[in-house]
C-alpha positions in Angstrom: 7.0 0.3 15.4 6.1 1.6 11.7 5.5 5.1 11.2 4.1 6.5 8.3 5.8 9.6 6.6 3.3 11.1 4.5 4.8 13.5 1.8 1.8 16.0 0.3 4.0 17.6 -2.3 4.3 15.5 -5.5 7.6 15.6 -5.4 9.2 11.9 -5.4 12.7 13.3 -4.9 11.7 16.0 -1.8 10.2 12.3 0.2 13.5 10.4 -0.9 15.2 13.3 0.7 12.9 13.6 3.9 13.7 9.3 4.3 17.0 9.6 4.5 17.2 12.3 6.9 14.2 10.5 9.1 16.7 7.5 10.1 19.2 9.4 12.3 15.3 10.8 14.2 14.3 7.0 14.5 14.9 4.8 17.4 16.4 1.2 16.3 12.7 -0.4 16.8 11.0 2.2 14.5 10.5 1.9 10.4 8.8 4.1 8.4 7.1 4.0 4.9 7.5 6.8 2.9 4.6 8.1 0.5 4.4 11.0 -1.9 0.8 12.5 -2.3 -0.4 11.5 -6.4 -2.2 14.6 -6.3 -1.3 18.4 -5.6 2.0 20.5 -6.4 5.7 19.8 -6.6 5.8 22.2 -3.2 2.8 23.7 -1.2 3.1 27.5 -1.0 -0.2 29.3 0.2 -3.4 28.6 2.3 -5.5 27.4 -1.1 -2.6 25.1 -2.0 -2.2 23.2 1.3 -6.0 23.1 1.5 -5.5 20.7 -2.1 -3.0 18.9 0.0 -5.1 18.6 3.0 -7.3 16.5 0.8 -4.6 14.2 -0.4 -3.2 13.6 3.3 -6.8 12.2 3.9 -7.1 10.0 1.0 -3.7 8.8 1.7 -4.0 8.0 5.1 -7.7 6.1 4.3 -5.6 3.9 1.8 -2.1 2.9 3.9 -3.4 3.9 7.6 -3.6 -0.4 8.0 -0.2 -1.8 9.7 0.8 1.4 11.3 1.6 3.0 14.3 1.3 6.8 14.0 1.6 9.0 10.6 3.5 12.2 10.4 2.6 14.6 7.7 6.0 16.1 6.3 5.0 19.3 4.9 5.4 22.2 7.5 2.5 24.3 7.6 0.7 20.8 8.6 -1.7 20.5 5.9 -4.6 18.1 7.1 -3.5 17.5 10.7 -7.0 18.6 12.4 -9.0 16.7 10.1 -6.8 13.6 10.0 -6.8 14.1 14.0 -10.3 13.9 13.9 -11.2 11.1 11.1 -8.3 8.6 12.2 -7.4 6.0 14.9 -3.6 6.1 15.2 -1.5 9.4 16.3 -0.7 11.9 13.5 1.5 14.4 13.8 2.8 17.4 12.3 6.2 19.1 11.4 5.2 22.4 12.4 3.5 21.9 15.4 6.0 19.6 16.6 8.7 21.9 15.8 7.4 24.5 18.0 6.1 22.7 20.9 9.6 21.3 20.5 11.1 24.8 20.5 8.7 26.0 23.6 10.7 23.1 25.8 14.5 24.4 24.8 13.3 28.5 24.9 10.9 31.0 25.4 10.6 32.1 22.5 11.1 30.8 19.0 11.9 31.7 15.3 11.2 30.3 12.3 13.6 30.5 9.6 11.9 29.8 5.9 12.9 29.7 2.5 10.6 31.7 0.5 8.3 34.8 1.3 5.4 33.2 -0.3 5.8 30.9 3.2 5.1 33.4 5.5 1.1 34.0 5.8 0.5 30.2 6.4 3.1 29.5 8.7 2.1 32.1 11.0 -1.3 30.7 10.7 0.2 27.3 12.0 1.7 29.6 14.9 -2.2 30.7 15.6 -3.7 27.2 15.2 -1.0 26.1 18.0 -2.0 28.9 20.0 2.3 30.0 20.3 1.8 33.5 18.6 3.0 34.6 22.1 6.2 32.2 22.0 7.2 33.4 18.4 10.2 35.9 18.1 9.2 36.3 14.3 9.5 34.7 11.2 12.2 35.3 8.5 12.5 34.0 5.1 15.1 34.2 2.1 14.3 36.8 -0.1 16.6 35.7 -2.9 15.0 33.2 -6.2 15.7 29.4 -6.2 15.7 27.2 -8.7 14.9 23.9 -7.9 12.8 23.3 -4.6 14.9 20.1 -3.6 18.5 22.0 -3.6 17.3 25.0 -1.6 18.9 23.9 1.9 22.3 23.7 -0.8 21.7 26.6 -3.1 20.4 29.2 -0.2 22.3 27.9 2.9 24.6 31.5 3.5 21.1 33.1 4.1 19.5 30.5 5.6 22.4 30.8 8.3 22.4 34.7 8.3 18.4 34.5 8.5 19.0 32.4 12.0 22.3 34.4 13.1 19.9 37.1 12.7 16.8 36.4 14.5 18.8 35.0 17.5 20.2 39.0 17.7 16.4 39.6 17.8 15.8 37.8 20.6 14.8 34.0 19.6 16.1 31.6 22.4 15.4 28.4 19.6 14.9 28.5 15.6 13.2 26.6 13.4 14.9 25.9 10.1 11.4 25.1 8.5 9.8 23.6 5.2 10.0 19.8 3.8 12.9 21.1 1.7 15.0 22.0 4.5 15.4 18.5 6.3 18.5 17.9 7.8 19.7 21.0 7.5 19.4 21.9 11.2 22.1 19.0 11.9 24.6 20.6 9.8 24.5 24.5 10.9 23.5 23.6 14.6 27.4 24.5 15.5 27.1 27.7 13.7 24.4 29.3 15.4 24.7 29.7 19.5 21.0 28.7 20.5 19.0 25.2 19.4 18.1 24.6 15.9 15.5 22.7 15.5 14.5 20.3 12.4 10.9 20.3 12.4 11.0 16.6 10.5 13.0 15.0 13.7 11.2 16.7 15.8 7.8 15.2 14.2 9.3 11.7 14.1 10.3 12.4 17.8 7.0 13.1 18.9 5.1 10.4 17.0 7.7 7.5 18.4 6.7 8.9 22.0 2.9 8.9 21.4 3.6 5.1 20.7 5.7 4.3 23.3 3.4 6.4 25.4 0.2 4.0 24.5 -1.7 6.7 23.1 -5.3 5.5 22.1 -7.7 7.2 19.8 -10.6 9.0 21.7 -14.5 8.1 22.1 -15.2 11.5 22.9 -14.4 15.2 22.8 -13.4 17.0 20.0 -11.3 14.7 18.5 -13.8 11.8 18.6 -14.2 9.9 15.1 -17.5 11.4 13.4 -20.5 9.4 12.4 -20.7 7.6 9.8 -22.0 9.3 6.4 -22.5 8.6 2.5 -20.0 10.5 0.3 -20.0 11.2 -3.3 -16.9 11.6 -5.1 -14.5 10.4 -3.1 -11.5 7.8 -3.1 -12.7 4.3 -2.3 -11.0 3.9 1.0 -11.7 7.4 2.1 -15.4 6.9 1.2 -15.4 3.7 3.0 -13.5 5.2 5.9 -16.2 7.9 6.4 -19.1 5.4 5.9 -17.5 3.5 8.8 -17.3 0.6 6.1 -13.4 0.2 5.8 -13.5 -3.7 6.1 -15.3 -3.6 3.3 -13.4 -4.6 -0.2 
C-alpha cells in the first residue's frame, strides 16, 4: 500500500518532520511518499492562505496521484480536501477531519489545542465543514511568540500541556494537539493528560490505510462524482489534463 503525504506548506523541514512521525501510524504493508507543496507559505495561517494551498494540493495530487493508494493532506485546517474529494479517484483524507471524527469515537466532546491565535477562525471552520460544532468543547491556542514554526511542539510544549490540562477541566472528554508542526507530540504528553490525545497526522494515516483496506472506490455519482471534462487556461500541465479528462495524455 503507498500513501501519499502531501505537505502544502513550503517548508521541506516541517514534511521531514511529519515522515518520521508517520511510520509508528503505518501498518508494516504501508509506504508513503512525502511531498512539500513548491508553491505557498512556510506555514498556512488564515482562510486566504489555505485557499493558495488548496490550489497547490490539487496541482500536486494531478502530478504524483499515479501509483497510489490514498493521499493525506498534512496541513490541519485541510486545505483542498473537498475539491480533491471531488476531482480525484483514490481516497484523500484530512488531518483535521480525521482527528475529530477520530476524537467523536473515544468522547463526546472534543478540544483542540493549537499553537497560534492566528489558527483559530479556520479551524473552527473545519469544525463547521465536519458538521462537529456540537462535539467541540472549545478551542485553545498558545498565546506566547515562536520563533521558528518547526520547533514549536519543543519551544511551546509547557503551554501546549497547560492548554490540554486546561480544557479537559472544561469539560473535553478527547483533545486534539493540532497543526502540521505539532506531529508526534500527542505520543509524548499522552501520559500527562488523563483523557485521549489525539495526533491528528496518525489519525489521518489511520483512516486512509482503512479506506484501502476497506476497498473504497471512487464514485460515479452523487456529490462527490468526478466533474465533466473542461478546457482550462493557466493551469499546471497535469492538472489541466486531469480536468480535460486527458491525463494519459503526455
Amino acid at each position: 500500500m503507498r500513501i501519499l503525504l502531501l505537505n502544502p506548506n513550503t517548508s521541506a523541514a516541517m514534511t521531514e518532520r511529519m515522515a518520521r512521525a508517520a511510520q509508528a501510524a503505518l501498518a508494516p504493508d504501508a509506504r508513503i511518499t512525502a511531498l512539500t507543496a513548491t508553491t505557498g507559505l512556510p506555514y498556512i495561517a488564515s482562510r486566504a492562505e489555505a485557499q493558495l494551498a488548496g490550489a497547490a494540493v490539487l496541482e500536486t495530487l494531478a502530478a504524483h496521484q499515479a501509483g497510489h493508494d490514498a493521499a493525506v493532506i498534512a496541513a490541519y485546517g485541510d486545505p483542498g480536501l473537498i475539491a480533491a474529494r471531488e476531482l480525484f479517484d483514490l481516497p484523500v483524507v484530512g488531518m483535521a477531519e480525521a482527528a475529530m471524527l477520530t476524537a467523536c469515537q473515544v468522547g463526546a466532546r472534543f478540544a483542540i489545542v493549537t499553537f497560534a491565535p492566528a489558527l483559530l477562525p479556520w479551524y473552527e471552520d473545519a469544525v463547521a465543514l465536519a458538521g462537529l460544532s456540537a462535539r467541540c468543547a472549545g478551542l485553545y491556542a498558545v498565546r506566547r511568540p515562536f520563533q521558528a514554526v518547526t520547533e514549536v511542539q519543543d519551544d511551546l510544549r509547557p503551554e501546549i500541556l497547560a492548554l490540554a490540562e486546561r480544557a479537559v477541566e472544561e469539560g473535553a472528554d478527547a483533545v486534539i494537539l493540532a497543526g502540521a508542526p505539532l506531529a508526534g507530540l500527542a505520543t509524548t504528553l499522552r501520559d500527562a493528560v488523563p483523557v485521549p490525545l489525539v495526533d491528528p497526522l496518525a489519525a489521518a494515516l489511520g483512516q486512509a490505510q482503512a479506506l484501502v483496506r476497506l476497498g473504497t472506490r471512487p464514485p460515479r455519482a452523487g456529490r462527490f462524482a468526478r466533474p465533466p471534462a473542461k478546457p482550462a487556461t493557466g493551469l499546471s500541465g497535469p492538472l489541466a489534463r486531469w480536468i480535460a479528462h486527458r491525463e494519459g495524455e503526455p
